[in-house]
PDB file of N, CA, C and O in Angstrom:
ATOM      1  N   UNK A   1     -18.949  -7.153  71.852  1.00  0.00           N
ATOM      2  CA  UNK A   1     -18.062  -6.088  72.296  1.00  0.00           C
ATOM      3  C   UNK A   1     -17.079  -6.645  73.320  1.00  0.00           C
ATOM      4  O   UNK A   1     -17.457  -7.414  74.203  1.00  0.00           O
ATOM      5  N   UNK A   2     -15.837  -6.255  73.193  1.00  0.00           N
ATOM      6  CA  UNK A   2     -15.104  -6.577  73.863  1.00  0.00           C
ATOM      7  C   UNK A   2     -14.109  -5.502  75.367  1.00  0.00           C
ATOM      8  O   UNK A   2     -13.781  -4.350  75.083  1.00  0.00           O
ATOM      9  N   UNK A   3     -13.873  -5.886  76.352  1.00  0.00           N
ATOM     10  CA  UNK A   3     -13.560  -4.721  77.392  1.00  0.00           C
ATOM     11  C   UNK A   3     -11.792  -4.361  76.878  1.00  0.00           C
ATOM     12  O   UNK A   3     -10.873  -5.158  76.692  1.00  0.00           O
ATOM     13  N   UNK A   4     -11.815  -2.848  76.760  1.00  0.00           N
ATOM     14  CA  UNK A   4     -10.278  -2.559  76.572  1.00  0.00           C
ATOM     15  C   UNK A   4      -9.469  -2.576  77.471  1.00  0.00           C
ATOM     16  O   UNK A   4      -9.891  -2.132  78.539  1.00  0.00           O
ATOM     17  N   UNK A   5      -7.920  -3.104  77.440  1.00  0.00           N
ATOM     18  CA  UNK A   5      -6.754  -3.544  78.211  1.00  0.00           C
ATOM     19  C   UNK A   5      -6.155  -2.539  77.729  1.00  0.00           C
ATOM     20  O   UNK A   5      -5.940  -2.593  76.518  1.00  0.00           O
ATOM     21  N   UNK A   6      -5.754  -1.484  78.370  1.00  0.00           N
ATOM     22  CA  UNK A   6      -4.636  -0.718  78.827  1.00  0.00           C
ATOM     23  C   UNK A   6      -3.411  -0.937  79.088  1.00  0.00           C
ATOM     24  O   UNK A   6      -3.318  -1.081  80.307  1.00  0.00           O
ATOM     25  N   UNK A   7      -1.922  -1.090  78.340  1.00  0.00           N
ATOM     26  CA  UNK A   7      -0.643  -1.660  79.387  1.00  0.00           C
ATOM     27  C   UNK A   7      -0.028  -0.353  78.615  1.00  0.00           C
ATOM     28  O   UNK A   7      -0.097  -0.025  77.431  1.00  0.00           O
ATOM     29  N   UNK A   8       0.707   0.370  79.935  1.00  0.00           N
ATOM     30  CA  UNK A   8       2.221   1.413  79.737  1.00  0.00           C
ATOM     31  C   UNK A   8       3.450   0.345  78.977  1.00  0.00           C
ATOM     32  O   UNK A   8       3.686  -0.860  79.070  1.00  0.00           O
ATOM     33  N   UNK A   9       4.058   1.480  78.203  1.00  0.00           N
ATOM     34  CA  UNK A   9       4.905   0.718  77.318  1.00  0.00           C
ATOM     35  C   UNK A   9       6.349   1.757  77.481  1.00  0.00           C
ATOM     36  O   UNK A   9       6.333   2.974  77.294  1.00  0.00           O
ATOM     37  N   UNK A  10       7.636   0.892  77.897  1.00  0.00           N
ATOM     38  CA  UNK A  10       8.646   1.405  78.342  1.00  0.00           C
ATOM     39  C   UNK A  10      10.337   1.163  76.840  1.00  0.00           C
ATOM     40  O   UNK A  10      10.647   0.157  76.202  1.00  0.00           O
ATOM     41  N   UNK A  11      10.790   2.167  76.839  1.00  0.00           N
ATOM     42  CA  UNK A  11      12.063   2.032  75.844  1.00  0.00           C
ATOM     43  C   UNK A  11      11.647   2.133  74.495  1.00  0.00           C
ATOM     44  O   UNK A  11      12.395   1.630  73.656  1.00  0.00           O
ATOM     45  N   UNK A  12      10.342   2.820  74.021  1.00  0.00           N
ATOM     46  CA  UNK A  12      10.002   2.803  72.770  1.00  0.00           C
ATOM     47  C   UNK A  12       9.193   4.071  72.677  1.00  0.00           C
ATOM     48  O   UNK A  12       8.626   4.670  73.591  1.00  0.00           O
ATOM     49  N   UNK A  13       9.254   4.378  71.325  1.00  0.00           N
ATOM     50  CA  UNK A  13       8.291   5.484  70.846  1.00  0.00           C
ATOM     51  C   UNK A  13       6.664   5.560  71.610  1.00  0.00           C
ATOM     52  O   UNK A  13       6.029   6.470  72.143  1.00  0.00           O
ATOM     53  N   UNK A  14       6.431   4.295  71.378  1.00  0.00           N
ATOM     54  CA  UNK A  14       4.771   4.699  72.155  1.00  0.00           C
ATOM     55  C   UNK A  14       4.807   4.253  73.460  1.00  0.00           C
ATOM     56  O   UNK A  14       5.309   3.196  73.843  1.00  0.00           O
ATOM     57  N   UNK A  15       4.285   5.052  74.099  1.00  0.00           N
ATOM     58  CA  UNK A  15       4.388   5.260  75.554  1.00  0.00           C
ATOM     59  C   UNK A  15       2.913   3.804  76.086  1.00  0.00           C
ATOM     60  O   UNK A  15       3.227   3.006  76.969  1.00  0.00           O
ATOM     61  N   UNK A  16       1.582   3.703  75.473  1.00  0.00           N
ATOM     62  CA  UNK A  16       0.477   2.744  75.912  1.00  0.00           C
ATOM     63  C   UNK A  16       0.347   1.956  74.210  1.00  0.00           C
ATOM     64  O   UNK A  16       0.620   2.248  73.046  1.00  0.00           O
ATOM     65  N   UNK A  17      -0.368   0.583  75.141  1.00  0.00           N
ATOM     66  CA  UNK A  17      -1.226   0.458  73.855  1.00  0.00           C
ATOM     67  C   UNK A  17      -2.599   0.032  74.949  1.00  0.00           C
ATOM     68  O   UNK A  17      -2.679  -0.176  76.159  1.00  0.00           O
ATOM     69  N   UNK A  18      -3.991   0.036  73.333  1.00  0.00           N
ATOM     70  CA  UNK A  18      -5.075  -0.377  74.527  1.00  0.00           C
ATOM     71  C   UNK A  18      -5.039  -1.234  73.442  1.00  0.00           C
ATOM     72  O   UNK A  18      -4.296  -1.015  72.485  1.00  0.00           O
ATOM     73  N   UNK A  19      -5.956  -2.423  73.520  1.00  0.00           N
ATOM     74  CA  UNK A  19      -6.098  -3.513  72.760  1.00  0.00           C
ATOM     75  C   UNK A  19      -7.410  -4.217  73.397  1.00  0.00           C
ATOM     76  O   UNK A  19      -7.432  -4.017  74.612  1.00  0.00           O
ATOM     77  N   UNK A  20      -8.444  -4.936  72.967  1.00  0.00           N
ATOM     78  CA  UNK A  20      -9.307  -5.465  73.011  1.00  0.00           C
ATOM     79  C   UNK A  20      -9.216  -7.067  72.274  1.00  0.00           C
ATOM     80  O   UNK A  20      -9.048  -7.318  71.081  1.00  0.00           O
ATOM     81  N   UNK A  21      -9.414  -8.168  73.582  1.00  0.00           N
ATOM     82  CA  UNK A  21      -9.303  -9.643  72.923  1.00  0.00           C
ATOM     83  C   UNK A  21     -10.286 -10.194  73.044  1.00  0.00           C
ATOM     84  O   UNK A  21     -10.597 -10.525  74.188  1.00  0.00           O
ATOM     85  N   UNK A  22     -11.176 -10.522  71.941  1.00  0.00           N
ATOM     86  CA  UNK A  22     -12.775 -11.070  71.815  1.00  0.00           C
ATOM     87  C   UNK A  22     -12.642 -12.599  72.555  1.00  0.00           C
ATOM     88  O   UNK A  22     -11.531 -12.963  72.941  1.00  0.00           O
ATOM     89  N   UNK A  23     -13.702 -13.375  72.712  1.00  0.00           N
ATOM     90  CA  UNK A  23     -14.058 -15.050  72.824  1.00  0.00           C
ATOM     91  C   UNK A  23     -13.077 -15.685  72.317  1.00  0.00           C
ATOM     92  O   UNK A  23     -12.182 -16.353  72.834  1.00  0.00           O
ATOM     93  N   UNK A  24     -13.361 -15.376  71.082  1.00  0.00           N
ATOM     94  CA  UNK A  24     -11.583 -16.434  70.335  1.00  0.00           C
ATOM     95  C   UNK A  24     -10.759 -16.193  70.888  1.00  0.00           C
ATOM     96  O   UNK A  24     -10.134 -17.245  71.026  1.00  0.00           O
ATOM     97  N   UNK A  25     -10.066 -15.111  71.555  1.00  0.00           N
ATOM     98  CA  UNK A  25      -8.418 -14.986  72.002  1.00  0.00           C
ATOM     99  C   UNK A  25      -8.094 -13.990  71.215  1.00  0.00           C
ATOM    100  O   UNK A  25      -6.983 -13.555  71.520  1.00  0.00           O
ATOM    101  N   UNK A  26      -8.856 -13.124  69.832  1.00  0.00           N
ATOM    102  CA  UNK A  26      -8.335 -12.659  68.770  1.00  0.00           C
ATOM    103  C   UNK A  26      -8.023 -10.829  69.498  1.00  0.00           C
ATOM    104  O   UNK A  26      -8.604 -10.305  70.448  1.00  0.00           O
ATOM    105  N   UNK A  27      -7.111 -10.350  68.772  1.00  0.00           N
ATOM    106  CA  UNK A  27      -7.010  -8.881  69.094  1.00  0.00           C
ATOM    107  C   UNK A  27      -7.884  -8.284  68.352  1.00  0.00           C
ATOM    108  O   UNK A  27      -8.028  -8.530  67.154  1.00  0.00           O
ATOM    109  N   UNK A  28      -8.814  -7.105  69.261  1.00  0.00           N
ATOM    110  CA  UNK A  28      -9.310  -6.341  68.431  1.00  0.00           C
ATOM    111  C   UNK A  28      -9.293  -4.929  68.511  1.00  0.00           C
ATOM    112  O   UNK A  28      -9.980  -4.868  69.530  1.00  0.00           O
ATOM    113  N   UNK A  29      -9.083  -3.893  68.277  1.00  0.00           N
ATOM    114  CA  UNK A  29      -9.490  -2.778  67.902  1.00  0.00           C
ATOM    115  C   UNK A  29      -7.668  -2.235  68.795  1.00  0.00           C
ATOM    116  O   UNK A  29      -7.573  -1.410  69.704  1.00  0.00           O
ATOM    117  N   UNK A  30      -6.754  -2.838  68.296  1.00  0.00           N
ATOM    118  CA  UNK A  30      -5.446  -2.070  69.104  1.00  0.00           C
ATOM    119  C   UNK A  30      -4.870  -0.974  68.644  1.00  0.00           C
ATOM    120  O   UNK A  30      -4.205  -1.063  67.612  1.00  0.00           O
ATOM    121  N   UNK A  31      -4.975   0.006  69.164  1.00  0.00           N
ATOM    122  CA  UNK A  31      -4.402   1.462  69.651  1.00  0.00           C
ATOM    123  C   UNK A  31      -2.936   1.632  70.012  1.00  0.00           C
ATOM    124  O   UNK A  31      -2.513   0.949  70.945  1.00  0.00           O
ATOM    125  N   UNK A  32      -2.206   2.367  69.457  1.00  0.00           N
ATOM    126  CA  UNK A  32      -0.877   3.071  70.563  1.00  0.00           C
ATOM    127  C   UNK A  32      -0.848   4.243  70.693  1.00  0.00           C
ATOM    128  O   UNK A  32      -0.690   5.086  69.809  1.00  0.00           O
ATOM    129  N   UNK A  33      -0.962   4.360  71.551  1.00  0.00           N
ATOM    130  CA  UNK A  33      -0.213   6.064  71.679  1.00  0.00           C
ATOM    131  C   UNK A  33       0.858   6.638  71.806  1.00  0.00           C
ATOM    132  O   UNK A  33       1.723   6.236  72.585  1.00  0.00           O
ATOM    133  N   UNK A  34       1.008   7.868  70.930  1.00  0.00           N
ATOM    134  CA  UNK A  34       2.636   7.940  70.380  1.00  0.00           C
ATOM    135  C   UNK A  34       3.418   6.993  69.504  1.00  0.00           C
ATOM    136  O   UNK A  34       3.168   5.843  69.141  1.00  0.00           O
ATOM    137  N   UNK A  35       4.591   7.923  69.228  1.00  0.00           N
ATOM    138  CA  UNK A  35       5.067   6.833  68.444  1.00  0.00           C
ATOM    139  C   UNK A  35       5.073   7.462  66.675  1.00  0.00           C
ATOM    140  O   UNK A  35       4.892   8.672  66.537  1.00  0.00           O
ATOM    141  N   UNK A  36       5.222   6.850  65.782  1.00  0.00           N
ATOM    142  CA  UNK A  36       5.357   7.134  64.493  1.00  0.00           C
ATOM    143  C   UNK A  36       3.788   6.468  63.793  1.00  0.00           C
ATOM    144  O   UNK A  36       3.333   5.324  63.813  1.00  0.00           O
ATOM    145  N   UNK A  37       3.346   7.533  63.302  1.00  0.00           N
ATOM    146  CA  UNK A  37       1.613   7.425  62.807  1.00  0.00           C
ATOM    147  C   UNK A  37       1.651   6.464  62.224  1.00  0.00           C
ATOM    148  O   UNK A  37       0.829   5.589  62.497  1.00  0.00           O
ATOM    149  N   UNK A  38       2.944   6.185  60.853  1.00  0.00           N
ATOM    150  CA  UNK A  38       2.684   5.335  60.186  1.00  0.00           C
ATOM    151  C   UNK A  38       2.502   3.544  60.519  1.00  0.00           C
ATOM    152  O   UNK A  38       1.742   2.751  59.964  1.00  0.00           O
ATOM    153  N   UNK A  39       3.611   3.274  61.743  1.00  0.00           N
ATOM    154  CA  UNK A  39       4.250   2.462  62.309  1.00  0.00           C
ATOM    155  C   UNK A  39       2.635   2.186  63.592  1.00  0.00           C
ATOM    156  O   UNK A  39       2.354   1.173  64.231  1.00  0.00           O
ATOM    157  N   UNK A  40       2.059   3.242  63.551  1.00  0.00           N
ATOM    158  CA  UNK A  40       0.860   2.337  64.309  1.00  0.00           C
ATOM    159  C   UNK A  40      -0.335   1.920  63.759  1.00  0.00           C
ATOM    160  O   UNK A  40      -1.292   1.322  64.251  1.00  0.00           O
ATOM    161  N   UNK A  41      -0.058   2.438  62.395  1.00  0.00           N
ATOM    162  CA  UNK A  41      -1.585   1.790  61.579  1.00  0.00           C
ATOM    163  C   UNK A  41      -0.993   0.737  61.416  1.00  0.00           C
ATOM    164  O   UNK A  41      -1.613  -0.251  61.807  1.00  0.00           O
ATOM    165  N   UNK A  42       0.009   0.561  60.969  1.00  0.00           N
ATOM    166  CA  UNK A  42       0.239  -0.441  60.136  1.00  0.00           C
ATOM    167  C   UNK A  42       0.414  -1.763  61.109  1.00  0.00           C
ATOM    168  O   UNK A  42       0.171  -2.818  60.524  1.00  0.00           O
ATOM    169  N   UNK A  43       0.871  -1.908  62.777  1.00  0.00           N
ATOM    170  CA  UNK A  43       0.668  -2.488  63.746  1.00  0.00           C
ATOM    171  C   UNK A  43      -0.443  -3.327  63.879  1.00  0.00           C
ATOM    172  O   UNK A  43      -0.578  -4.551  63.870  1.00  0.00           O
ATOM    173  N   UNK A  44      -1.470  -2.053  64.049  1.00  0.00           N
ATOM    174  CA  UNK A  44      -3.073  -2.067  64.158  1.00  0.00           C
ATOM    175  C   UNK A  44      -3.408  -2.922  62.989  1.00  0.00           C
ATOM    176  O   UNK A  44      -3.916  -4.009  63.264  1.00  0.00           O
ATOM    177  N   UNK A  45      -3.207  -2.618  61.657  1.00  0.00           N
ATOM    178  CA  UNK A  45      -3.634  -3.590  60.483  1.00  0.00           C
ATOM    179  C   UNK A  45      -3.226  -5.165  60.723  1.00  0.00           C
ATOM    180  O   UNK A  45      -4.036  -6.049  60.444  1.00  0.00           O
ATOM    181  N   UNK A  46      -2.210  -5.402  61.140  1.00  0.00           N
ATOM    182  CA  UNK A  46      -1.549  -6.403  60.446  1.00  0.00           C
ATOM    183  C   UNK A  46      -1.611  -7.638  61.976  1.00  0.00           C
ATOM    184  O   UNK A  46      -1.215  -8.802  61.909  1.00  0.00           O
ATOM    185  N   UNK A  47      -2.242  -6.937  63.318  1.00  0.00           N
ATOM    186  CA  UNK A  47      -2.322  -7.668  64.267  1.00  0.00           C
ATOM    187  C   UNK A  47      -3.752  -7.951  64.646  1.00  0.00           C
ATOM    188  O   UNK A  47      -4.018  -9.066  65.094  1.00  0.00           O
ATOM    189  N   UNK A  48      -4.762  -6.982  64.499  1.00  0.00           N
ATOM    190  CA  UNK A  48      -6.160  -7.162  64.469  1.00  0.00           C
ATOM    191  C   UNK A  48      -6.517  -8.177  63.828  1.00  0.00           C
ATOM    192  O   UNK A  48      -6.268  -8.202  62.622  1.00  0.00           O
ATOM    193  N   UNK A  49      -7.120  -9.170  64.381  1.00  0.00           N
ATOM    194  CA  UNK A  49      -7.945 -10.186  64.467  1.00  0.00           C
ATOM    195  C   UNK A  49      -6.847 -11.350  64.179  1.00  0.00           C
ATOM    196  O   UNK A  49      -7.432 -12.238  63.559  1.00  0.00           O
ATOM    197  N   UNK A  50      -5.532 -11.681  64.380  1.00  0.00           N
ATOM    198  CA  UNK A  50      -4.894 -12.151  65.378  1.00  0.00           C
ATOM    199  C   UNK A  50      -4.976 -12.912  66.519  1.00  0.00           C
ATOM    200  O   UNK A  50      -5.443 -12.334  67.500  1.00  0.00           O
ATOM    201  N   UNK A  51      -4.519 -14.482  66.690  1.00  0.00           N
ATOM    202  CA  UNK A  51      -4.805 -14.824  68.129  1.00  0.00           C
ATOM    203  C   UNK A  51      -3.739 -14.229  68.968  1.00  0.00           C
ATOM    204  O   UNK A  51      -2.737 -13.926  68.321  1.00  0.00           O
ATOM    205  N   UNK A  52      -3.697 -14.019  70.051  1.00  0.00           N
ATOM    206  CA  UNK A  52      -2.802 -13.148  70.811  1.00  0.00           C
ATOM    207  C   UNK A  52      -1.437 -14.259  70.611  1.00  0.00           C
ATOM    208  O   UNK A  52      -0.402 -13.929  70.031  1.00  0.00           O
ATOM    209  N   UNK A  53      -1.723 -15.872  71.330  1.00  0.00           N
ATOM    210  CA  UNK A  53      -0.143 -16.637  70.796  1.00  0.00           C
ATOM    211  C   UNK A  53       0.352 -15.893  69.636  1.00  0.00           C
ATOM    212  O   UNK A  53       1.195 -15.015  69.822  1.00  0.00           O
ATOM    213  N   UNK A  54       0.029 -16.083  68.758  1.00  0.00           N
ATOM    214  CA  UNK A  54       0.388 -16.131  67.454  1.00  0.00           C
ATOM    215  C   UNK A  54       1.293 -14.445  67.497  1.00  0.00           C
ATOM    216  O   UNK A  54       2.517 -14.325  67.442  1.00  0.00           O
ATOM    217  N   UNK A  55       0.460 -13.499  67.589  1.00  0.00           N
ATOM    218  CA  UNK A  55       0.937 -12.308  67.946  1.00  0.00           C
ATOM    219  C   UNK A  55       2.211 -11.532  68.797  1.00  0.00           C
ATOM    220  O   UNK A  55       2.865 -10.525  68.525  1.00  0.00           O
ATOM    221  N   UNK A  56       2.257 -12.623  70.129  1.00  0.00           N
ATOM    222  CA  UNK A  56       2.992 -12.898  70.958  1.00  0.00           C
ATOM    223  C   UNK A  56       4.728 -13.203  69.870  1.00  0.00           C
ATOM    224  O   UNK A  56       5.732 -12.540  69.610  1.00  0.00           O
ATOM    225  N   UNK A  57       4.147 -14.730  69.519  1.00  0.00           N
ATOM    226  CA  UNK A  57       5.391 -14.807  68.519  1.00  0.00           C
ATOM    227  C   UNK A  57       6.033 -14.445  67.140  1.00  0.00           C
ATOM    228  O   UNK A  57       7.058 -14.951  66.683  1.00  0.00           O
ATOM    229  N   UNK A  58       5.187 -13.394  66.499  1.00  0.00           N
ATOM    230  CA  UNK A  58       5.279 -12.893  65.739  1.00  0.00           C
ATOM    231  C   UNK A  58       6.125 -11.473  66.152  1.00  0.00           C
ATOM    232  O   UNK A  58       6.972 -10.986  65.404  1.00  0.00           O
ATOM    233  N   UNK A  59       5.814 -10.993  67.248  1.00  0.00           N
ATOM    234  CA  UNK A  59       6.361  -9.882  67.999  1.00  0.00           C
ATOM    235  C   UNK A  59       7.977  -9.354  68.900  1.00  0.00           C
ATOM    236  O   UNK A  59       8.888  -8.528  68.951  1.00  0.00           O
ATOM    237  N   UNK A  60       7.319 -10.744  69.546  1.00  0.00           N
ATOM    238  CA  UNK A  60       8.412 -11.082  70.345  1.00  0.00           C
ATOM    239  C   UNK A  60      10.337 -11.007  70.475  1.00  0.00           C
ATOM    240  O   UNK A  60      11.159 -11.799  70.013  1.00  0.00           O
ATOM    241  N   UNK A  61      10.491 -10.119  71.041  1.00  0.00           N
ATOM    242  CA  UNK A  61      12.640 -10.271  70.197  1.00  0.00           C
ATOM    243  C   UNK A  61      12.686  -9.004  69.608  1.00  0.00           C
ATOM    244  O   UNK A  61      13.371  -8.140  70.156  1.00  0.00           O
ATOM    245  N   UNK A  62      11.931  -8.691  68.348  1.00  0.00           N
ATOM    246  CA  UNK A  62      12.070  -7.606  67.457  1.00  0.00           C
ATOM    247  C   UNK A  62      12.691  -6.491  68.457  1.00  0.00           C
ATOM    248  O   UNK A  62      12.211  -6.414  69.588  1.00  0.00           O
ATOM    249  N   UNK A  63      13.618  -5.728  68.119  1.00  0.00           N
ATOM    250  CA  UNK A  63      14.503  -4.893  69.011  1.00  0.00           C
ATOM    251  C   UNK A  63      15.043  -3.495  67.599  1.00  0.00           C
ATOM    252  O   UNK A  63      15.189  -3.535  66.377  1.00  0.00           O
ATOM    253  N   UNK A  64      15.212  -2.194  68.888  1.00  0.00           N
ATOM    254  CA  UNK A  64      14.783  -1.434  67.335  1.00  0.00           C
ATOM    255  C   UNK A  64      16.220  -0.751  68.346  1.00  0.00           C
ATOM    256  O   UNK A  64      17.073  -1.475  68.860  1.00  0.00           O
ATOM    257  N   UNK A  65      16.195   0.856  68.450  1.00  0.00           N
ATOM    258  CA  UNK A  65      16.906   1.664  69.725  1.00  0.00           C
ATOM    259  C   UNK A  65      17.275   0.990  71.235  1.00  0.00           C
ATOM    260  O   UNK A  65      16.544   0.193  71.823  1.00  0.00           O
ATOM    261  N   UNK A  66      17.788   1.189  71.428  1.00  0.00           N
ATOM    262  CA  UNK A  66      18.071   0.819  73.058  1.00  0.00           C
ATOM    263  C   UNK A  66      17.837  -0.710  73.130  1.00  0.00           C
ATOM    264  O   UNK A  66      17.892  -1.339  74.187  1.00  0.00           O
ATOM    265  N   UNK A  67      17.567  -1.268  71.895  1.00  0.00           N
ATOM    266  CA  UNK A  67      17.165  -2.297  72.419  1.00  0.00           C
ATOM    267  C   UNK A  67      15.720  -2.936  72.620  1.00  0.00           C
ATOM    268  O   UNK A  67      15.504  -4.147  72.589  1.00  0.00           O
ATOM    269  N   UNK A  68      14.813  -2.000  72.819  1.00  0.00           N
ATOM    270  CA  UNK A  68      13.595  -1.786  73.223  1.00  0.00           C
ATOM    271  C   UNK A  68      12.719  -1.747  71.675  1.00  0.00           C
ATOM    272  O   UNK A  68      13.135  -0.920  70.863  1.00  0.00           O
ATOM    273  N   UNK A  69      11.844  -2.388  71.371  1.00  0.00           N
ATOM    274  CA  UNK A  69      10.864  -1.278  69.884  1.00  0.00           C
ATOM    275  C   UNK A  69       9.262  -1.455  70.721  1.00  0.00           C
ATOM    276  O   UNK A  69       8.963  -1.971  71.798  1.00  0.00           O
ATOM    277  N   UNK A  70       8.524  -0.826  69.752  1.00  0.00           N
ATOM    278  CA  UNK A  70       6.939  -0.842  70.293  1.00  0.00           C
ATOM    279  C   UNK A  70       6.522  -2.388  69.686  1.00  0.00           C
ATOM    280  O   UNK A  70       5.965  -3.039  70.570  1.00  0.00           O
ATOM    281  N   UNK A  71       6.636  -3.033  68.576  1.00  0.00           N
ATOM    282  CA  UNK A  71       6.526  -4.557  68.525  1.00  0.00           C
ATOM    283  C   UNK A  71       6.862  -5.007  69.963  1.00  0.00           C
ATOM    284  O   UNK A  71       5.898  -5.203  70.702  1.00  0.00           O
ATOM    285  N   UNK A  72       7.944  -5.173  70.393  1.00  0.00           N
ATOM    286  CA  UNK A  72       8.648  -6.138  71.091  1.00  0.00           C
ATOM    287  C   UNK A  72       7.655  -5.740  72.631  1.00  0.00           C
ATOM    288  O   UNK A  72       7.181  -6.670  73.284  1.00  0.00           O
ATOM    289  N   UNK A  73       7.502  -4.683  72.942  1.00  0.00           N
ATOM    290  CA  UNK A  73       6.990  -3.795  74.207  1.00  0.00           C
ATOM    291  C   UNK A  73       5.546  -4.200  73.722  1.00  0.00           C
ATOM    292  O   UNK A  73       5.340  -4.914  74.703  1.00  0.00           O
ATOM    293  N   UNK A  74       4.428  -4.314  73.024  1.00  0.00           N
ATOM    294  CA  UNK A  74       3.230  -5.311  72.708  1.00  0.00           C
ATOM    295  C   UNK A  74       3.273  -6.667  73.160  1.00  0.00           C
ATOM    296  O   UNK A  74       2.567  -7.275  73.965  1.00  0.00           O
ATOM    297  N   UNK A  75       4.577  -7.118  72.237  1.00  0.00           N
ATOM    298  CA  UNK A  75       4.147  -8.948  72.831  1.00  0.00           C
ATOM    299  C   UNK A  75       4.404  -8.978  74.555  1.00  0.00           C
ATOM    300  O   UNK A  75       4.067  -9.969  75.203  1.00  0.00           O
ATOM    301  N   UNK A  76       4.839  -8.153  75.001  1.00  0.00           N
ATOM    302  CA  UNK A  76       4.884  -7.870  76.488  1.00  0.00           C
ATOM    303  C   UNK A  76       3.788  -7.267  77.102  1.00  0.00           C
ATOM    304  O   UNK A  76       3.714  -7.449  78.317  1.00  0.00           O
ATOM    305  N   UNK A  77       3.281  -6.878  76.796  1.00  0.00           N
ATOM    306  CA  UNK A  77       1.730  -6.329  76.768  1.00  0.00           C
ATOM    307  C   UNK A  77       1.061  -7.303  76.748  1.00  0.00           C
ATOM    308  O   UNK A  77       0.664  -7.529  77.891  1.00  0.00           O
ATOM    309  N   UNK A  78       0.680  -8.086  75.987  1.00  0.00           N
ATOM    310  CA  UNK A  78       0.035  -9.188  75.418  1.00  0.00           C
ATOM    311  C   UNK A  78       0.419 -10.463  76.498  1.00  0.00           C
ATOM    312  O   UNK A  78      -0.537 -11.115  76.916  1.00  0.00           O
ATOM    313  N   UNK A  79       1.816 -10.839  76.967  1.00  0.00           N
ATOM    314  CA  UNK A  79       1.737 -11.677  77.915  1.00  0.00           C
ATOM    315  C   UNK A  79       1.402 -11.274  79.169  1.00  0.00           C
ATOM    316  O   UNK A  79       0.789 -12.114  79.828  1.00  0.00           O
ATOM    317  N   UNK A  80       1.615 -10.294  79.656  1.00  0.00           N
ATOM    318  CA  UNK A  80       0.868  -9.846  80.700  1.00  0.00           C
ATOM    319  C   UNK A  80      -0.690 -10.184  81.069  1.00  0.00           C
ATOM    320  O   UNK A  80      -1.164 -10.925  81.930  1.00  0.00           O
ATOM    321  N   UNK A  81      -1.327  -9.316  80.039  1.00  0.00           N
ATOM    322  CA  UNK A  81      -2.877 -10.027  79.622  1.00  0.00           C
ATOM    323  C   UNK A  81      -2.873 -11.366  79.762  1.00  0.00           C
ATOM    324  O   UNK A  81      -3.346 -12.012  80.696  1.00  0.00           O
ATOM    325  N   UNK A  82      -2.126 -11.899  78.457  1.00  0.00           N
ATOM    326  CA  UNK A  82      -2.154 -13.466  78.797  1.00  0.00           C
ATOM    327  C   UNK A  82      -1.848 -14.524  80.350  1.00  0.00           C
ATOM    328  O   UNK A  82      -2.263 -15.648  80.632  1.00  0.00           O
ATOM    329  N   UNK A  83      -1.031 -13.646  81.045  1.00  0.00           N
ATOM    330  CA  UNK A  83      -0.704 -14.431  82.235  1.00  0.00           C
ATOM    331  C   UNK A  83      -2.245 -14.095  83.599  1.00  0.00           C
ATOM    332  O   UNK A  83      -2.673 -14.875  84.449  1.00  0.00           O
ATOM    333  N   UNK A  84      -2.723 -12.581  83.261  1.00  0.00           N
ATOM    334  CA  UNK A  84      -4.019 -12.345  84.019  1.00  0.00           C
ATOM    335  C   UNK A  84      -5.122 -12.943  83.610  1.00  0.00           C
ATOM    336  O   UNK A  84      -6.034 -13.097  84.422  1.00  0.00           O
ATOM    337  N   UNK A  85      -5.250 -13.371  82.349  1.00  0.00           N
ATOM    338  CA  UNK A  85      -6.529 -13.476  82.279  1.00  0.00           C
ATOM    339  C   UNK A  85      -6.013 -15.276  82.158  1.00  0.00           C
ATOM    340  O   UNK A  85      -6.858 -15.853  81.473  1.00  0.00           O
ATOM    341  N   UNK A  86      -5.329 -15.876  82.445  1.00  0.00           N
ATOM    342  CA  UNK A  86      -5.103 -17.310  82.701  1.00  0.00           C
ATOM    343  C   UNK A  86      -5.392 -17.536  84.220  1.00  0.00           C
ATOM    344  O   UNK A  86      -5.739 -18.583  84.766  1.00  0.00           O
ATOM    345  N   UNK A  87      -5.161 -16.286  84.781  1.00  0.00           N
ATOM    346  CA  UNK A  87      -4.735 -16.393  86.273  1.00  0.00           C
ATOM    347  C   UNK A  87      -6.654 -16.797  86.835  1.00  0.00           C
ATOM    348  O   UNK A  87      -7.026 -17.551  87.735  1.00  0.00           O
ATOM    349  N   UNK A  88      -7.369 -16.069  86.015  1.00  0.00           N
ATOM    350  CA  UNK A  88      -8.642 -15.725  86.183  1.00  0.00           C
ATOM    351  C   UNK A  88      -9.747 -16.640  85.724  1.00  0.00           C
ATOM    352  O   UNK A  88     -10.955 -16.656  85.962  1.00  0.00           O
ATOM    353  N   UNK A  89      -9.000 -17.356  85.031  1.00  0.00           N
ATOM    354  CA  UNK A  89      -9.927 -18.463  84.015  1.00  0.00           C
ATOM    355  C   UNK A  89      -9.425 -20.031  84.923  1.00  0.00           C
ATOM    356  O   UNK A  89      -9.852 -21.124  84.551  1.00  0.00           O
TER     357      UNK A  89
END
């Protein structure tokens, strides 16, 4: 089991995501809230079990409205995590 990460998400449809990263580094069980139903399963499918790098650059740039999308607002999510839990290790 892995502990869930919480990050607020700004300039996009979904306001959070929670996400869970096992031993490997892999994403597991990621959530958004808000946002377009379809556009978060399909998130959730296609990034779960995922190493977060990989995720990171797969994410990263994608720009939807304003500039901002819920991809792009994740891999920002995701480095955050990544920069705390480096900070910690």
């Amino acid at each position: 089991m892995c502990k869930k990460h919480t990050y607020s998400l700004t300039g996009c449809c979904s306001t959070f995501v929670h996400f869970c990263v096992d031993r490997d580094n892999r994403i597991r069980q990621l959530e958004l809230e808000g946002g377009c139903p379809g556009m978060k399963q399909a998130l959730g499918k296609l990034i779960e079990g995922r190493s977060v790098p990989v995720v990171i650059g797969l994410l990263e740039g994608i720009k939807c409205r304003k500039g901002a999308s819920c991809p792009d607002e994740i891999a920002k999510a995701l480095k955050k995590w990544q920069e705390k839990h480096n900070e910690s290790t």
